[in-house]
C-alpha positions in Angstrom: -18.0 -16.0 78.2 -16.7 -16.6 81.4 -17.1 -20.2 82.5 -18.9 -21.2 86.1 -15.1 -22.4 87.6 -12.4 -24.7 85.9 -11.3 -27.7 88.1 -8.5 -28.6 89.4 -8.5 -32.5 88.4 -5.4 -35.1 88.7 -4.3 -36.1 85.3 -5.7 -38.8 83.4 -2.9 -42.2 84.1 -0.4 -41.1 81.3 -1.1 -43.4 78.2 1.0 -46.2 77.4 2.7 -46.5 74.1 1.5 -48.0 71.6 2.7 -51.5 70.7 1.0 -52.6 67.6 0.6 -50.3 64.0 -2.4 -49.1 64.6 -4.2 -47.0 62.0 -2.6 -44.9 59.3 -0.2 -42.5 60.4 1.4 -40.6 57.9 3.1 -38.9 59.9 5.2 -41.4 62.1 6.4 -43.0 58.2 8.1 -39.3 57.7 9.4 -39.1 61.0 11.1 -42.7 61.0 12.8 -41.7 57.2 14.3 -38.8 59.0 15.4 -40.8 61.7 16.7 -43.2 59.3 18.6 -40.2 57.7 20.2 -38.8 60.4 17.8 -36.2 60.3 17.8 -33.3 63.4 20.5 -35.5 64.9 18.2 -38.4 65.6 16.0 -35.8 67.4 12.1 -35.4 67.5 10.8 -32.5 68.9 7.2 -31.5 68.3 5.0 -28.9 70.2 1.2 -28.2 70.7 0.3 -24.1 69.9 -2.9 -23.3 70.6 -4.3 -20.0 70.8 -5.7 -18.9 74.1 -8.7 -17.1 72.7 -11.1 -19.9 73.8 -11.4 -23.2 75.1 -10.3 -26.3 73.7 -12.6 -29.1 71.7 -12.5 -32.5 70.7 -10.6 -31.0 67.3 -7.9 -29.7 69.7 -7.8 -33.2 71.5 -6.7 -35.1 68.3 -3.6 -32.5 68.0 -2.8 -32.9 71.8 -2.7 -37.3 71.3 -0.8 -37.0 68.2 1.8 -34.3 69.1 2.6 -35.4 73.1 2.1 -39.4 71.2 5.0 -38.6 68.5 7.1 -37.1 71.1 6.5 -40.3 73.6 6.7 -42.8 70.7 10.1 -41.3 69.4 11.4 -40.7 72.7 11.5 -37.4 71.9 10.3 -34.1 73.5 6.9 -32.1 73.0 6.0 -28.0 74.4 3.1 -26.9 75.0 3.4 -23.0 73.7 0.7 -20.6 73.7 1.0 -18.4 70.4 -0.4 -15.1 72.2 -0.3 -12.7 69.4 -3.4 -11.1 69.6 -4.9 -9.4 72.7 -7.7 -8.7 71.2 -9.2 -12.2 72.3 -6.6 -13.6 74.7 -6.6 -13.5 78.4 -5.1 -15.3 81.6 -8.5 -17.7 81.6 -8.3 -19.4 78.3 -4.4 -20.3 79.4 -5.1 -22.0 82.5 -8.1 -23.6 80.9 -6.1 -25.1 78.3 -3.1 -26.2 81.1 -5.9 -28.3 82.8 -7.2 -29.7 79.5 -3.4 -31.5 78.7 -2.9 -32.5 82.0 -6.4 -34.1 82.0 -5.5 -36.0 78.9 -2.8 -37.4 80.4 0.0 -35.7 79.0 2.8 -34.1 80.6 5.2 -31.0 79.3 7.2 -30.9 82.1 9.3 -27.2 82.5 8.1 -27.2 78.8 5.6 -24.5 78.9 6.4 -21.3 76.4 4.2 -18.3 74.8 5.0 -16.9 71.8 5.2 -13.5 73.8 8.3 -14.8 75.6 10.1 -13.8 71.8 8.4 -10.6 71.6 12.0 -9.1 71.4 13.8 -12.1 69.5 10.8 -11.4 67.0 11.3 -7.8 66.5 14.9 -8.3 65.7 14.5 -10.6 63.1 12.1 -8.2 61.7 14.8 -5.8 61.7 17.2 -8.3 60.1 14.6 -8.6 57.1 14.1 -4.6 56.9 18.1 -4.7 56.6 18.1 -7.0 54.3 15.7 -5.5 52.1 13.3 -8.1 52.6 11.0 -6.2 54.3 9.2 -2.8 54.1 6.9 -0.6 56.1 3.6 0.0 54.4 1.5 2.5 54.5 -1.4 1.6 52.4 -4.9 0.5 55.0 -6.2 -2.5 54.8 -8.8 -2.4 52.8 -6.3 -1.2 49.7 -3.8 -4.0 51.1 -6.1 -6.4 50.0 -7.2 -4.2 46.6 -3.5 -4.2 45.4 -2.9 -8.6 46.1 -5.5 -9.3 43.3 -7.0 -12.5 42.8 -6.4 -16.2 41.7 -6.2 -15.3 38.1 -4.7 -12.0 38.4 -1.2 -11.1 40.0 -1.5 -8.3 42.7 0.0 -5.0 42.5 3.2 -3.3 43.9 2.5 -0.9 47.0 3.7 2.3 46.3 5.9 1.6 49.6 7.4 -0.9 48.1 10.9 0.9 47.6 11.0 2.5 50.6 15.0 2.7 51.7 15.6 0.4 54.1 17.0 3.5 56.4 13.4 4.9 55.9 12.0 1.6 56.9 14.5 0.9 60.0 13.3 4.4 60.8 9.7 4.0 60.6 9.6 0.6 62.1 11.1 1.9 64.8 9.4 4.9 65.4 6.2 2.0 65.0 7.3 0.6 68.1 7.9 4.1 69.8 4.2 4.4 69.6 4.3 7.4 67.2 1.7 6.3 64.6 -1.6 5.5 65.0 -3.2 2.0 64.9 -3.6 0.8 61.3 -1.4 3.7 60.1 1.3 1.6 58.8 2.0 -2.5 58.4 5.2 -3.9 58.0 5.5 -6.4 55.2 7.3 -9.1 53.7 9.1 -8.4 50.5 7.9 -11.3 48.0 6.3 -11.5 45.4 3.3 -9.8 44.4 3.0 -12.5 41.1 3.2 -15.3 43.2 0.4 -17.9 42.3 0.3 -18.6 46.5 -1.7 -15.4 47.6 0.3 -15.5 51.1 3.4 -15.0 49.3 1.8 -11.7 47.9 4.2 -9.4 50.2 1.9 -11.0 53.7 1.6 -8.5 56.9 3.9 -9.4 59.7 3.7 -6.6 62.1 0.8 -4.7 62.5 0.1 -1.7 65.1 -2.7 -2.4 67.7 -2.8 -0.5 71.4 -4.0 -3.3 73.2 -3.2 -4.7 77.0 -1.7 -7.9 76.9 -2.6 -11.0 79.1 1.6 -11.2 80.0 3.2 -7.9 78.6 0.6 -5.5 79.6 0.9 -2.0 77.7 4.7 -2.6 76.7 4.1 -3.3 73.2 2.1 -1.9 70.7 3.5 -3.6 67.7 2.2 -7.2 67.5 3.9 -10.0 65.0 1.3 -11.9 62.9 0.6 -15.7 63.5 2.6 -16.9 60.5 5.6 -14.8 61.5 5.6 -15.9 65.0 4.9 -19.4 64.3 7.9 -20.7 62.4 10.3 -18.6 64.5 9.2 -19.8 67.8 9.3 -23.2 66.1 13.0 -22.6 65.2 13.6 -20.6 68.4 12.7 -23.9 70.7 14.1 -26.3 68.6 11.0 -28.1 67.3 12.0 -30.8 64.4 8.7 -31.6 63.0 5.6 -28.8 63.3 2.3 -30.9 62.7 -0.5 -28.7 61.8 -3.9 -29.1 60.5 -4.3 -28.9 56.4 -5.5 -25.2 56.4 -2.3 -24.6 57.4 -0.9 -26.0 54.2 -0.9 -23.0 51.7 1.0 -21.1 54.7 4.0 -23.4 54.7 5.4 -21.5 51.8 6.1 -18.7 54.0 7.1 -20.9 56.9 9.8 -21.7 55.0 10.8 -18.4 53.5 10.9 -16.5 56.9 13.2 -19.2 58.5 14.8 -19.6 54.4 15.7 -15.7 54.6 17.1 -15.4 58.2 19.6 -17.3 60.4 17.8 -19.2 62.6 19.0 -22.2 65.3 17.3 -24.8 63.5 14.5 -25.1 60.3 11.2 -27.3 61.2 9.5 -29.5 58.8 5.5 -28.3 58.6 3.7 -31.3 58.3 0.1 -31.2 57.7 -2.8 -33.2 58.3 -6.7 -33.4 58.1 -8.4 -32.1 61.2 -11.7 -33.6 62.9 -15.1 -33.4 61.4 -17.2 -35.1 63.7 -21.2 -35.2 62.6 -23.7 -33.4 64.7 -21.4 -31.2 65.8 -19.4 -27.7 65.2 -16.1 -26.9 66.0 -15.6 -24.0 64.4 -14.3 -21.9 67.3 -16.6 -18.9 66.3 -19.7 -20.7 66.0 -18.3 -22.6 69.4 -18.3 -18.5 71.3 -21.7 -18.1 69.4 -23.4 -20.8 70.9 -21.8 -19.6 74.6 -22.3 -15.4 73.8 -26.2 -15.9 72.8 -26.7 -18.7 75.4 -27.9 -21.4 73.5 -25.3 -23.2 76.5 -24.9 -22.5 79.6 -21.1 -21.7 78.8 -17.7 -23.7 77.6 -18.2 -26.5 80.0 -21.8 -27.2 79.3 -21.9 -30.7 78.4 -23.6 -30.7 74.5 -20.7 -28.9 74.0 -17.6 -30.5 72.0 -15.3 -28.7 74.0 -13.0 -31.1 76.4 -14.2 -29.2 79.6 -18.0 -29.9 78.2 -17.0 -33.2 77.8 -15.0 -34.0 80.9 -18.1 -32.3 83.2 -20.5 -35.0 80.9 -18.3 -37.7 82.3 -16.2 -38.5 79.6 -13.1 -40.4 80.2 -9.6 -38.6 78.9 -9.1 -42.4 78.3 -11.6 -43.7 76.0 -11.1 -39.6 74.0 -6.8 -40.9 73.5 -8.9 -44.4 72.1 -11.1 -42.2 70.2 -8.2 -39.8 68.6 -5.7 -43.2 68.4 -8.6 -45.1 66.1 -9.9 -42.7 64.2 -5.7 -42.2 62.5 -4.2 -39.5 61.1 -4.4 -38.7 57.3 -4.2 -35.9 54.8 -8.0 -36.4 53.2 -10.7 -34.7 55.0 -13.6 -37.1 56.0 -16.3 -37.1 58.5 -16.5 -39.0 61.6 -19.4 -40.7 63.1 -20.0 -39.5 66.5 -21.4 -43.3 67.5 -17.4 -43.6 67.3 -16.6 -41.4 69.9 -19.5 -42.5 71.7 -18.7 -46.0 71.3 -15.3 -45.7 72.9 -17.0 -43.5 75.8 -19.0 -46.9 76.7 -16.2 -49.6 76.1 -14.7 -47.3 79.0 -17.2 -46.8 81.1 -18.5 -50.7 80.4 -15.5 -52.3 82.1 -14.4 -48.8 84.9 -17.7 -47.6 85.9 -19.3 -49.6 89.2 -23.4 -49.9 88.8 -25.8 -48.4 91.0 -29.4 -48.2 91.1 -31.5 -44.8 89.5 -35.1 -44.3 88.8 -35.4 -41.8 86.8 -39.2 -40.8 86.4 -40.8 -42.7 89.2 -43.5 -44.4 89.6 -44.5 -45.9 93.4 -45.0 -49.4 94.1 -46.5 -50.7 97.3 -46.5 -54.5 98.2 -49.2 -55.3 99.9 -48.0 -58.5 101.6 -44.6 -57.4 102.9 -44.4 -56.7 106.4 -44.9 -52.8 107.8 -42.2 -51.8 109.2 -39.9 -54.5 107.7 -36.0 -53.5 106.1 -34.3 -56.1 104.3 -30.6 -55.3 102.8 -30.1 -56.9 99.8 -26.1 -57.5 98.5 -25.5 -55.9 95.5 -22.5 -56.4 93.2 -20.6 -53.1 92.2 -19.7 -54.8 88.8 -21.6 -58.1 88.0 -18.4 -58.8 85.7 -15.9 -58.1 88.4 -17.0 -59.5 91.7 -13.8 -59.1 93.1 -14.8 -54.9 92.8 -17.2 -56.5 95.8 -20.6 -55.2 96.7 -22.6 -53.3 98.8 -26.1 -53.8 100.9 -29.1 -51.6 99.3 -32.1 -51.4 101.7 -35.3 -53.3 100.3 -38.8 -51.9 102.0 -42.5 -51.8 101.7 -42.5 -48.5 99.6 -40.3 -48.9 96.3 -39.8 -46.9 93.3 -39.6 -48.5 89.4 -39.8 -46.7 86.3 -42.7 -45.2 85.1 -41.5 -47.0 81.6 -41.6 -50.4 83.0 -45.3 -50.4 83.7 -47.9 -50.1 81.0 -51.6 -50.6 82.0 -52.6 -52.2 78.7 -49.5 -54.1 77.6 -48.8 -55.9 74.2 -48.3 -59.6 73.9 -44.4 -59.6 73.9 -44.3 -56.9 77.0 -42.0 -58.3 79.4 -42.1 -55.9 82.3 -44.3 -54.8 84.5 -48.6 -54.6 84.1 -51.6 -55.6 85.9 -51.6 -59.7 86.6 -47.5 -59.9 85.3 -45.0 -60.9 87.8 -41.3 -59.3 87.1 -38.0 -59.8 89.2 -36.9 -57.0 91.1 -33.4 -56.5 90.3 -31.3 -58.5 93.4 -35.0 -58.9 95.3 -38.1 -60.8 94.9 -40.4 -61.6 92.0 -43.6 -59.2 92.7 -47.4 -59.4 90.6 -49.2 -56.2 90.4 -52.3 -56.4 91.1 -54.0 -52.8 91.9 -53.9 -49.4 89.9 -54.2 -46.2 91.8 -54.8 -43.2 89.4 -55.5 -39.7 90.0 -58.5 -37.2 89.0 -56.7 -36.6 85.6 -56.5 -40.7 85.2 -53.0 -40.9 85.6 -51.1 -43.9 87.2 -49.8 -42.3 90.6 -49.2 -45.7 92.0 -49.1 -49.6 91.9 -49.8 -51.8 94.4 -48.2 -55.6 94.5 -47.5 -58.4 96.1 -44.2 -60.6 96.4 -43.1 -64.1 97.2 -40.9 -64.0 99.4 -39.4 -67.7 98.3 -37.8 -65.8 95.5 -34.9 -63.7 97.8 -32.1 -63.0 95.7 -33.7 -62.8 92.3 -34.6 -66.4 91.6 -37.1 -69.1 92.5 -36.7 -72.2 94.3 -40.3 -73.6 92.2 -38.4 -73.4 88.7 -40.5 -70.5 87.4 -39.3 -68.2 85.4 -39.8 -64.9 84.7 -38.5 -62.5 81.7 -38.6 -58.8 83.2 -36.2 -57.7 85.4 -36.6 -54.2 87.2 -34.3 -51.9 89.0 -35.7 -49.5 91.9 -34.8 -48.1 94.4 -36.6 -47.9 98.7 -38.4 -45.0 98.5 -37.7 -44.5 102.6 -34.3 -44.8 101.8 -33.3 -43.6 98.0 -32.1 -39.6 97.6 -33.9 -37.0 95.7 -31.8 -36.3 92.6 -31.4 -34.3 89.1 -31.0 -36.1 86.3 -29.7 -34.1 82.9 -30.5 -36.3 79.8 -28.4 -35.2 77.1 -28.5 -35.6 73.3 -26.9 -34.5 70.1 -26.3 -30.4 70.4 -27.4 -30.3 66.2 -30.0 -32.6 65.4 -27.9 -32.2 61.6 -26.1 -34.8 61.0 -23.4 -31.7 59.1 -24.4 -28.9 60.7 -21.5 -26.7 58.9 -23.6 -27.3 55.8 -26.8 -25.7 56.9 -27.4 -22.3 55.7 -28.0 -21.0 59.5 -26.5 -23.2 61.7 -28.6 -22.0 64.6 -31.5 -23.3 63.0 -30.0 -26.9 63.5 -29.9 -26.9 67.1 -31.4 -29.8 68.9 -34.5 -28.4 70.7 -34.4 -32.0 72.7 -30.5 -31.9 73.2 -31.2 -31.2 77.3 -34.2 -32.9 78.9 -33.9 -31.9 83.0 -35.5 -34.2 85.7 -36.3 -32.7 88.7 -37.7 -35.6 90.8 -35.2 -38.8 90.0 -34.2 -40.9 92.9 -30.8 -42.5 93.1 -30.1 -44.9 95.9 -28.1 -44.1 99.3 -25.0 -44.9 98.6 -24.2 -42.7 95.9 -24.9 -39.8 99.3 -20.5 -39.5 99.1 -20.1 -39.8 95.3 -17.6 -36.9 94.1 -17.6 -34.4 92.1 -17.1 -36.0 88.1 -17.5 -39.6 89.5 -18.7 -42.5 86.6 -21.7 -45.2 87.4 -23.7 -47.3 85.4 -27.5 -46.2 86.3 -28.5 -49.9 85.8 -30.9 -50.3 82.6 -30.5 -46.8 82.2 -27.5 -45.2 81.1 -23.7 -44.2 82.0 -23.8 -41.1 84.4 -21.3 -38.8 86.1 -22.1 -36.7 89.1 -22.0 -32.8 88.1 -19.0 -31.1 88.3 -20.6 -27.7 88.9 -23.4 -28.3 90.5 -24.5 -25.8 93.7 -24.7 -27.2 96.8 -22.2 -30.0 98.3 -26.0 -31.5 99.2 -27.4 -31.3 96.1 -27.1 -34.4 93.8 -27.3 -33.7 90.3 -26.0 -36.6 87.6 -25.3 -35.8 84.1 -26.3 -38.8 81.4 -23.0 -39.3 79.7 -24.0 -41.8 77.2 -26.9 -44.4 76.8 -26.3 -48.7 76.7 -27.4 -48.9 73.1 -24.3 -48.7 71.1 -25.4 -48.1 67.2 -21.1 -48.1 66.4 -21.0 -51.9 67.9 -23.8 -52.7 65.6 -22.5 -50.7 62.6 -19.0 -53.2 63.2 -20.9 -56.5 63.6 -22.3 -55.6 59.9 -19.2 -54.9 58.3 -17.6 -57.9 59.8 -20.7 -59.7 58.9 -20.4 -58.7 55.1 -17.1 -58.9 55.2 
């Protein structure tokens, strides 16, 4: 599971706050009646907890925008705290992962960094205030009969024969838990609820558990371990947090949130506020589906780019800007829905549309000789870096004998309405000279290996002082002068538009989500581009160069998204039947 090498980046320019409503926001209507009230002292404090058991996705990114965002908005503060309560799957590699992710985002914690193992001792002395209370109570039933005696929806569970321990006899025990004298899964301690309750995580819930397991940041100094919803609340309460936003699984769970920090004197009670997460179609982000698809290689690993992750997408050249446009549009809400991927995709390209400076890139290539144009003979032609921008300037691309188009924009039997290149059609050469083909050269297999032209050279520049007009225009690329380059073409990981739905989600994979061209050629000046750099391939696509690529000599671009935006088109209908 390990990936290939996580960057070091700069942040992403912090985003700006918001000065219009925006979509629905729940969320920000509670906050401002607290405010209103008095509420915390006029303070807002919220705090992002992941887990560091894998790496974070696009689901994650939503929770990152909205809980740093409320914090910014509110002039308020936000933590970044790592609940590490469960060896088992946590190590030193998932944390720093997830410290570049923020920072990529463009969000900032400042000396605001915690871990839930920072409380380790707080936590086990609030346990002991419970166990003192008689509020809690070591249990010595396995797991398997744990769940036996909660019963079901329709029926109430049953009292563990534990139940009454003393609380001496459970001080004592809980200690000796600690001391490392019982063996793992020999004895819980639990809370002391309700075993009635119609909530099944009131039913008397685990919040200590035994487990011999090295720690990413404690090592072997523990072998107790506090579960997630008894860590949650109190680190909550323990750093001051006024409003814990959390996803709507999270909602049944707020009943104990409240009756751990209800039952024991804490510095402060949170509000749990819950809201839908992200469903986004043709993908998963179900974190065990998300290690599936890295354990059996299906991807290359966290940071492949089909993957929903925000290393995959930063390494496919997604912009942290246009993902805080994606989480701001998309709003927060309590009602689970489904969102079209063309959206995220959409906001990827109205990024990239006005940041990323265009280039030339054939991708299959198909040679073109003109036959009139001197041997020998190197023209540069000035190219603008951004035809909507001129003040981003240009730059002089070499113009020879030898060029390279795409093998798309030549057909040796073309329809009526075919506007590029065939035998007899003239086309403009992109920032060049109109050229006619007029020779095929095919191999023994009667394939097109090469075209032969001529040009007019009246037409330098693109245009013709005669008035004639033509209606193909073609990019290329000198083949003396262009670079040998991959090109990774990437589509949809699921070809499903819900892949959660299918039966066997493995069965939905894309078998066309990673097309790999060995033989593209890119022109000279992209020789310097860095590592994760954005260009428009003209005609072709929005590309980054690979951030992990071997070699400092070896050029490989990833396709971040195509031009053809369905999400633009999908908005011109509604506003047209509007």
């Amino acid at each position: 599971m390990k990936n290939s090498g996580i960057p070091t980046l700069p942040a992403a320019p912090a985003p700006e706050p918001s000065t219009d409503s925006g979509p629905s926001n729940f969320i920000k209507t509670l906050i401002e009646e607290d405010l209103r009230a008095g509420k915390n002292d006029g303070r807002v404090a919220t705090r992002f907890p992941p887990e560091p058991n894998g790496y974070l996705h696009i689901g994650h990114a939503k929770s990152i925008c909205l809980n740093f965002g409320l914090a910014r908005d509110y002039n308020g503060t936000c933590n970044l705290r790592f609940d590490d309560t469960n060896p088992a799957k946590e190590n030193a590699e998932y944390v720093a992962s997830i410290q570049t992710d923020v920072r990529w985002l463009g969000f900032d914690w400042e000396d605001r960094v915690h871990f839930a193992s920072d409380y380790f001792e707080a936590l086990y002395g609030y346990a002991v205030a419970l166990i003192q209370a008689g509020k809690a109570y070591v249990c010595s039933l396995s797991a398997d009969q744990i769940r036996e005696y909660r019963g079901t929806l329709t029926e109430p569970g049953s009292p563990s024969p534990y139940r009454n321990r003393s609380i001496a006899e459970n001080l004592d025990l809980f200690t000796r838990m600690r001391a490392g004298e019982f063996a793992d899964g020999s004895h819980v301690l639990r809370a002391k609820i309700d075993m009635a309750a119609a909530n099944l995580v009131l039913r008397d819930p685990t919040l200590y558990r035994i487990r011999r397991l090295h720690h990413h940041r404690t090592a072997d100094r523990w072998c107790i371990y506090p579960m997630y919803d008894f860590t949650h609340c109190l680190s909550d309460a323990i750093e001051g947090i006024t409003h814990s936003v959390c996803t709507m699984e999270f909602e049944n769970n707020r009943a104990l949130y409240d009756w751990v920090l209800d039952n024991l004197e804490v510095p402060c009670h949170p509000q749990q506020i819950e809201f839908a997460r992200l469903n986004l179609t043709h993908t998963v982000l179900s974190k065990r589906k998300l290690i599936e698809l890295v354990e059996k290689g299906f991807v290359s690993g966290w940071d492949d780019p089909r993957m929903p992750t925000i290393s995959g997408l930063r390494r496919r050249g997604y912009p942290a800007e246009a993902i805080r446009t994606f989480c701001e549009r998309i709003g927060v809400a309590k009602r689970e829905s489904m969102v079209d991927i063309a959206l995220l995709e959409h906001c990827v390209r109205e990024n990239l549309n006005a940041s990323a400076p265009r280039v030339m890139g054939v991708l299959r290539p198909l040679k073109v000789v003109i036959d009139n144009y001197p041997e020998g003979q190197v023209e540069e032609m000035t190219f603008l870096n951004h035809p909507e921008y001129p003040e981003r300037g240009s730059r002089m691309v070499p113009f020879s004998k030898v060029l390279y188009i795409e093998r798309d924009d030549f057909r040796e039997e073309a329809p009526r309405k075919w506007f590029r290149l065939a035998p007899g059609r003239e086309v403009r050469l992109r920032y060049a000279y109109y050229v006619t083909c007029v020779k095929v050269v095919k191999d023994a297999a009667g394939e097109v290996v090469a075209l032969h032209c001529t040009y007019d050279p009246a037409t330098r520049g693109g245009d013709s002082p005669d008035g004639r007009k033509v209606k193909g225009t073609l990019h290329w690329v000198s083949a003396a002068h262009a670079l040998p380059a991959e090109v990774r073409l990437y589509d949809n990981l699921f070809s499903e538009a819900d892949p959660q739905a299918c039966a066997d989600f493995e069965a939905c994979l894309n078998p066309r989500s990673l097309e790999t061209l060995t033989d593209s050629r890119v022109e000279a000046s992209l020789a310097t581009a860095a590592a994760g750099s954005r260009y428009q391939f003209e005609r072709q696509g929005y590309f980054c160069r690979d951030l992990q690529a071997a070699g400092a000599d070896r050029l490989v671009f990833n396709r971040t998204v195509g031009l053809r935006d369905s999400w633009a088109k999908i908005e011109k209908a509604q506003q047209r039947d509007a």
